[in-house]
C-alpha positions as CSV (number, residue, x, y, z in Angstrom):
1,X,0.0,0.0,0.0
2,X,3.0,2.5,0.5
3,X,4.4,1.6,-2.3
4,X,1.4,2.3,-4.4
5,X,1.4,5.7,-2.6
6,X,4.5,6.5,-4.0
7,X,4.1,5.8,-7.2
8,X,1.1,7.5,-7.1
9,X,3.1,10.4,-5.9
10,X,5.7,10.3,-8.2
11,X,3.3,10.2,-10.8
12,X,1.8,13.8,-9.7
13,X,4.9,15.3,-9.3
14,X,5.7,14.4,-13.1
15,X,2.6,15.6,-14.0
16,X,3.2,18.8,-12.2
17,X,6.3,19.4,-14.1
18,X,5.0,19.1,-16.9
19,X,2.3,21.4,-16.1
20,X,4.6,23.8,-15.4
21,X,7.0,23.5,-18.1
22,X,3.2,23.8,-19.9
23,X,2.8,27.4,-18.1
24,X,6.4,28.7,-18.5
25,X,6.3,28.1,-22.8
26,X,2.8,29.3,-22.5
27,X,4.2,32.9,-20.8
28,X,7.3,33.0,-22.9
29,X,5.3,33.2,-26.0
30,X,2.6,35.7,-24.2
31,X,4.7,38.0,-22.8
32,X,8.5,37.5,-24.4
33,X,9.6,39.5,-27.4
34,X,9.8,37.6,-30.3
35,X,13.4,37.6,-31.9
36,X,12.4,38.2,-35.6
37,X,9.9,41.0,-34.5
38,X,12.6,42.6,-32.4
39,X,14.7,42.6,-35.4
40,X,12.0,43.5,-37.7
41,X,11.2,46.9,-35.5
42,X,15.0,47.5,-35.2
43,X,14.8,47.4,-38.8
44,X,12.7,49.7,-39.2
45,X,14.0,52.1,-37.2
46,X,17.4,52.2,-38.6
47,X,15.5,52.7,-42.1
48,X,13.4,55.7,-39.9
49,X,16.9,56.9,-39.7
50,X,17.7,57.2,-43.2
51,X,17.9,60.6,-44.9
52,X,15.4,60.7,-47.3
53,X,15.3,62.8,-50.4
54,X,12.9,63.8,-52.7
55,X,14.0,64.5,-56.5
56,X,11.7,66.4,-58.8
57,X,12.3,66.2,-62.1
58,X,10.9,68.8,-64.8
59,X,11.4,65.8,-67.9
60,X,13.0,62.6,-69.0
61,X,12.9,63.3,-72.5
62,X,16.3,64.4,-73.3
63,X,19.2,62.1,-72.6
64,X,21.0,63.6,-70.0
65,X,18.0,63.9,-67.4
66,X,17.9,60.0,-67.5
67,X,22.0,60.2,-66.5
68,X,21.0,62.4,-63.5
69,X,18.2,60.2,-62.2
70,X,20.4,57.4,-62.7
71,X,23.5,58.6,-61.2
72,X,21.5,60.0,-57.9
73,X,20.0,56.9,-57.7
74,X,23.1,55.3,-57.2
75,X,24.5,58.2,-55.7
76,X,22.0,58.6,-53.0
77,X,22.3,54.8,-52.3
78,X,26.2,54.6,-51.8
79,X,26.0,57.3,-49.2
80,X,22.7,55.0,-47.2
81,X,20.0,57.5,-48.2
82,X,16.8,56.8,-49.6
83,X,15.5,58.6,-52.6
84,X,11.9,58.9,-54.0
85,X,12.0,60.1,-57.8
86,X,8.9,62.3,-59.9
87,X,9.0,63.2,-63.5
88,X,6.5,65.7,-64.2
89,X,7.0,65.6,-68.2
90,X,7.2,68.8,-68.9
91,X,3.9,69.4,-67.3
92,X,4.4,72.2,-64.4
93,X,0.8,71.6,-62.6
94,X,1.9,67.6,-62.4
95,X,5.4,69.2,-60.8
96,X,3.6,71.1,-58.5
97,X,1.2,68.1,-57.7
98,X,4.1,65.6,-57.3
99,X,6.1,67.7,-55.2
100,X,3.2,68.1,-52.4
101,X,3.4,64.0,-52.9
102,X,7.2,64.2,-51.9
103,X,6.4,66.2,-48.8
104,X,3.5,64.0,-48.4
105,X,5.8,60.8,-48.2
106,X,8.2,63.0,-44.9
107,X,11.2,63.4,-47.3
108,X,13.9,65.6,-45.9
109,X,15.8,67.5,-48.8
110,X,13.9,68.0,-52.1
111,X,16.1,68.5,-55.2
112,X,13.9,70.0,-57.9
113,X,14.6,70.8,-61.9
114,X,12.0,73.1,-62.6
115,X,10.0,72.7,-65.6
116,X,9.4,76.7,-65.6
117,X,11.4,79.0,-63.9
118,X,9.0,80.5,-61.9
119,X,6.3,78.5,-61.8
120,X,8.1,76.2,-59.9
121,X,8.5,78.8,-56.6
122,X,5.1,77.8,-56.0
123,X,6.6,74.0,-55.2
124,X,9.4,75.8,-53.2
125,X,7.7,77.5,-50.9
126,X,5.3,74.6,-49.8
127,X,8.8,72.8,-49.2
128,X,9.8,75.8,-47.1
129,X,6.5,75.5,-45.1
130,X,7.2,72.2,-43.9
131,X,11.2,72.9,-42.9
132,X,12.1,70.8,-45.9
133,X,15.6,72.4,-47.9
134,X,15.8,73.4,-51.4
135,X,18.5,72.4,-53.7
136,X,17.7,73.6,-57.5
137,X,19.3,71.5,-60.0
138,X,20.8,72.9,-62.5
139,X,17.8,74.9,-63.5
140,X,17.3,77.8,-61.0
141,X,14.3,78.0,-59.7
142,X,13.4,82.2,-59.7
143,X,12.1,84.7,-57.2
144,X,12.3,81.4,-54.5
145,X,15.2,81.5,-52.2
146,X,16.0,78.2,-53.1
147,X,19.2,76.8,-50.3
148,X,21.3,76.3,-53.0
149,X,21.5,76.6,-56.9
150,X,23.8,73.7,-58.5
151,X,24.9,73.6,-62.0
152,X,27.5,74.3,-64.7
153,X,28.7,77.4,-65.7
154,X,26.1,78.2,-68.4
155,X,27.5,81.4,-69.3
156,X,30.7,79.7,-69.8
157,X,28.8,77.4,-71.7
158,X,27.5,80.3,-74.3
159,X,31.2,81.4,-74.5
160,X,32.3,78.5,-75.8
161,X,29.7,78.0,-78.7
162,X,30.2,80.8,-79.8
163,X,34.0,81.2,-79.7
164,X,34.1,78.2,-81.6
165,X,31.8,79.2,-84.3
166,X,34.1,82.6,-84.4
167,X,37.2,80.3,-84.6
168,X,35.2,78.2,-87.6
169,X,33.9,80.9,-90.1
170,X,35.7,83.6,-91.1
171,X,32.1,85.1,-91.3
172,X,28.8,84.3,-92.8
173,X,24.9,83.4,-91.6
174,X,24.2,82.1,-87.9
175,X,21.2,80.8,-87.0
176,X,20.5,80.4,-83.1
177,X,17.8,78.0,-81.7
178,X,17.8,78.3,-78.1
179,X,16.4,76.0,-75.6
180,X,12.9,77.2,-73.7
181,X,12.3,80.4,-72.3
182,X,10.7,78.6,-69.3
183,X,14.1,77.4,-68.4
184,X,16.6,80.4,-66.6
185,X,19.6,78.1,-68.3
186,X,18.8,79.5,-71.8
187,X,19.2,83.0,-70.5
188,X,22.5,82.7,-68.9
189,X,23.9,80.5,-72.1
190,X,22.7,83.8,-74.6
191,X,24.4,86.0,-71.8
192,X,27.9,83.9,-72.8
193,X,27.7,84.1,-76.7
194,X,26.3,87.3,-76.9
195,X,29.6,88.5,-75.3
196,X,31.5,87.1,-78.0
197,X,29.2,87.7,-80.9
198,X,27.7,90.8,-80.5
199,X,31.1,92.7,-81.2
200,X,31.2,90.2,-84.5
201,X,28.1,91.3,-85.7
202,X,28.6,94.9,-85.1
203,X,32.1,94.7,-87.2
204,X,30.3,92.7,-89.8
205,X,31.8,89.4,-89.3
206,X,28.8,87.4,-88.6
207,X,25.4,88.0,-89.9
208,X,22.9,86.9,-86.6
209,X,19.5,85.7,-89.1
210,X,17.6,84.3,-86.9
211,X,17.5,83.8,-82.7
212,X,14.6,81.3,-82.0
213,X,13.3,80.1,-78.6
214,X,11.7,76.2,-78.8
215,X,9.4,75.9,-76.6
216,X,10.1,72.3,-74.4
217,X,13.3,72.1,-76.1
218,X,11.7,69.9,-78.8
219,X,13.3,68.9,-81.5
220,X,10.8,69.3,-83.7
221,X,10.9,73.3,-83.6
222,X,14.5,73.2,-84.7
223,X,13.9,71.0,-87.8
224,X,11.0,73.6,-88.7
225,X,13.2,76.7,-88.1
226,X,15.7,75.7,-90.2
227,X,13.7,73.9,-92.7
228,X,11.5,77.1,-93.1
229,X,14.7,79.4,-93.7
230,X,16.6,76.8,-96.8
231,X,13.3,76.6,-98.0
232,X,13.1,80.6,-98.5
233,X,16.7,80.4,-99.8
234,X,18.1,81.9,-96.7
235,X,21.5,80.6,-96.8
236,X,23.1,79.3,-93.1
237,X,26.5,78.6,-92.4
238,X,26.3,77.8,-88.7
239,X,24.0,76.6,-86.3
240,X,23.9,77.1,-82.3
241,X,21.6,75.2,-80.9
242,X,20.5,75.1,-77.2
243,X,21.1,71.4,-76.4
244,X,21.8,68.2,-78.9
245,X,18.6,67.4,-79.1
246,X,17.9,70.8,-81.1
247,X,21.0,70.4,-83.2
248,X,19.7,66.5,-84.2
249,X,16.9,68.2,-85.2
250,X,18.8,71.2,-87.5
251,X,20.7,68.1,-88.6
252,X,17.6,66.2,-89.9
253,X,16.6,69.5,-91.6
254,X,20.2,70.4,-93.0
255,X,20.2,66.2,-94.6
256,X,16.8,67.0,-96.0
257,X,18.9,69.6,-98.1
258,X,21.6,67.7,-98.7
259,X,23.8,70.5,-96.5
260,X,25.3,67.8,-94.0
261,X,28.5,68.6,-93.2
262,X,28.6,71.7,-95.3
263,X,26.5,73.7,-91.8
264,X,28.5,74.4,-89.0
265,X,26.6,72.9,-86.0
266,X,27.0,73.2,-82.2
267,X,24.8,71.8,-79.3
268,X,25.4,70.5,-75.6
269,X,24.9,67.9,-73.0
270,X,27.3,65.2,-75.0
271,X,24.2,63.0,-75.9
272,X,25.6,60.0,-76.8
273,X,24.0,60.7,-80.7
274,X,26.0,63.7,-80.6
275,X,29.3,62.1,-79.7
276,X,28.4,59.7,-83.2
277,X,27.8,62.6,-85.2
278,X,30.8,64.5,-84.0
279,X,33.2,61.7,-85.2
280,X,30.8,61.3,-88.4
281,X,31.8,64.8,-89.0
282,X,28.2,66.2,-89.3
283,X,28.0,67.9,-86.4
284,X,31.0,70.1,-85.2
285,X,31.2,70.5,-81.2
286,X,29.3,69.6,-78.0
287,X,29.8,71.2,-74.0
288,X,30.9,67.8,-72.2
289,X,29.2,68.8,-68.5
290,X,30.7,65.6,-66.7
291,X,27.2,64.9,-64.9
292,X,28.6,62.4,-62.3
293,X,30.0,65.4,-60.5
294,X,27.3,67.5,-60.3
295,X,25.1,64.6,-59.1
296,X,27.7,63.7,-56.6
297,X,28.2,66.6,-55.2
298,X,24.2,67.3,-55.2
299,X,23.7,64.4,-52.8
300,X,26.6,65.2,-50.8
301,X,25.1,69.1,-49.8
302,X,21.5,67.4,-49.6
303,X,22.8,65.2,-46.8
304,X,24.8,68.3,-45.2
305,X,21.6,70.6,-45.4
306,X,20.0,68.0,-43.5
307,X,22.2,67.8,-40.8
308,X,22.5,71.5,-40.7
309,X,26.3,71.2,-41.6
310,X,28.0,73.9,-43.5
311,X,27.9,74.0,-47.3
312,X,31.4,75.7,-47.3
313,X,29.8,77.2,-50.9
314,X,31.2,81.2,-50.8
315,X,29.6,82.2,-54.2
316,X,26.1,83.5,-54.6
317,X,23.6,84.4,-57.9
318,X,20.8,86.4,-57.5
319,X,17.2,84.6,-58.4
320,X,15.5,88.0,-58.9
321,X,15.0,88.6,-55.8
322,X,17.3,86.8,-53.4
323,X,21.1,85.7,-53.6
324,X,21.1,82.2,-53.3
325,X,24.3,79.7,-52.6
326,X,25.5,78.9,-56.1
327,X,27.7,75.7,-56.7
328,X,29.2,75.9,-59.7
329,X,31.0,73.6,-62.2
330,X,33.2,73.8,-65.4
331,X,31.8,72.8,-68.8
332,X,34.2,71.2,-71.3
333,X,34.3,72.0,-75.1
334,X,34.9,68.7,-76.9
335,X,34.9,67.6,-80.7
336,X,36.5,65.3,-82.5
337,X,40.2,65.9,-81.8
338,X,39.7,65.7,-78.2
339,X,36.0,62.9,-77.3
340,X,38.4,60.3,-76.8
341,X,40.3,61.6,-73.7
342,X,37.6,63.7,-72.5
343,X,33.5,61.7,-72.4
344,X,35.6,58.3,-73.4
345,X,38.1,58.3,-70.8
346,X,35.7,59.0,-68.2
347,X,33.3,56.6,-69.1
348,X,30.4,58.9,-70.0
349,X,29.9,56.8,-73.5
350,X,31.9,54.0,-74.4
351,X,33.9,53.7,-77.3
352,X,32.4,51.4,-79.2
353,X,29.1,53.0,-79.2
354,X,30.7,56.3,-80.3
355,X,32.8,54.9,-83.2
356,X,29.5,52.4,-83.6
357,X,29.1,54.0,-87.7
């Protein structure tokens, strides 16, 4: 009979452990923290952490603008902050409408190329409402007090147009197709070539026929300009145009009059259909603007205006109303004698699709 007791006993006591090794699990999984959740919110906060920046884009329909997205993409990445992209095609409402979508989503910086110069304070100063810096990019955004302007020298970049169509003819017709009035760049480039040409024209060197402004920079315009003057007999023996895309589009005009290569023609941005045509010989010169440097050293002050570190940027441009920080870099002229050490040896095109014809 004791010796049933005790096993009887023992019996219990098992069952008790059990029962409590029951009610332990039971409270771990009740009232512990999960490791994969722990790490899940930790997660999360670290990406709380990140800088994020918001980049507003006025098009994607010209070459370059698809280099600059990519390149802050990657850009933005390296350095561990996120970046939200809009492309308002050329469309200033959607601009304005995508921006408030960027502030919507808590970014911290907002880089913006305006679609129209002014238009665009509008998206500005709902950034400014919210505490959220401005960096304009490469287009100046007017009349905003943007935090900073970032570009190229584009009066340098006028200079150099038309110093080499000075250097070219002796003298003769020039045609001039800017890019849009809506874009502040187009100003500044006329402010560098009329430096240079305006004494030419006075002294009769260079005959000025024609100074058109092509609405969206479309290419389209500058086929019709020049079209419309060969077809009145206007003779033309050079072209500046505002970017490549509106020399392509002389180009296309000048073939359709069997003038290829007989036109002097000049653009910028070094699209890569320009580089082929330079070595083709049909169209004389780009301005190389080495975009991996102005993208770099966009996200680089984004980050610092964020942290509220110092710019160290000493030279200012006045938006019409206020002198804003002005970051500026050095265009490069580049034709035929010198593509190869200059968008070749830094990678900008490769060589084979340059020399591809």
């Amino acid at each position: 009979m004791v010796k049933g007791n005790i096993f009887k006993n023992s019996i219990i006591a098992v069952l008790l452990v059990v029962f409590l090794g029951l009610v332990i699990s039971i409270a771990r999984v009740l009232y512990e923290p999960d490791f994969d959740v722990f790490r899940n919110n930790q997660a999360n906060n670290n990406n709380n952490e990140k800088i994020k920046i918001g980049f507003s884009l006025g098009t994607l329909k010209e070459e370059r603008w698809i280099k600059d997205r990519d390149i802050l993409m990657a850009k933005a990445r390296e350095l561990g902050a996120d970046i939200i992209i809009q492309n308002a095609n050329n469309d200033d409402q959607d601009q304005l409408k995508q921006v408030r979508y960027l502030l919507d989503q808590g970014i911290d910086v907002l880089i913006i190329v305006p679609n129209d110069l002014n238009k665009a304070a509008n998206a500005v100063e709902m950034a400014k409402k919210q505490g959220v810096p401005v960096i304009s990019y490469d287009r100046l955004v007017m009349n905003a007090n943007v935090d900073l302007y970032i570009t190229f020298d584009n009066v340098k970049v006028g200079e150099l147009m038309a110093r080499r169509i000075a250097d070219n003819i002796d003298s003769g017709n020039l045609l001039i197709i800017n890019g849009a009035k809506t874009d502040n760049n187009t100003e500044m480039i006329k402010q560098g070539y009329d430096k240079i040409l305006k004494p030419l024209e006075a002294k009769g060197k260079i005959n000025i026929i024609g100074e058109e402004w092509a609405a969206n920079w479309l290419k389209e315009y500058a086929f019709k300009v020049v079209d419309d003057a060969l077809q009145k007999k206007t003779k033309i023996n050079a072209v500046i145009a505002g970017n490549d895309s509106l020399a392509e589009g002389a180009i296309e005009a000048l073939s359709e009059h069997r003038l290829t290569s007989k036109v002097t023609v000049i653009g910028q941005d070094a699209d890569l259909t320009a580089c082929q045509r330079i070595v083709e010989g049909t169209q004389l010169m780009t301005i190389y603007k080495p975009i991996e440097k102005l993208a770099d050293a966009t996200v680089e002050m984004a980050i610092k205006l964020v942290k509220g570190e110092n710019l160290n940027v000493n030279e200012y441009i006045n938006d019409g109303i206020y002198n804003v920080k002005y970051y500026v870099l050095e265009p490069i002229a580049v034709d035929k004698e010198n593509i190869d050490e200059t968008i070749i040896r830094d990678g900008f095109h490769l060589k084979d699709e340059v020399y591809r014809n």
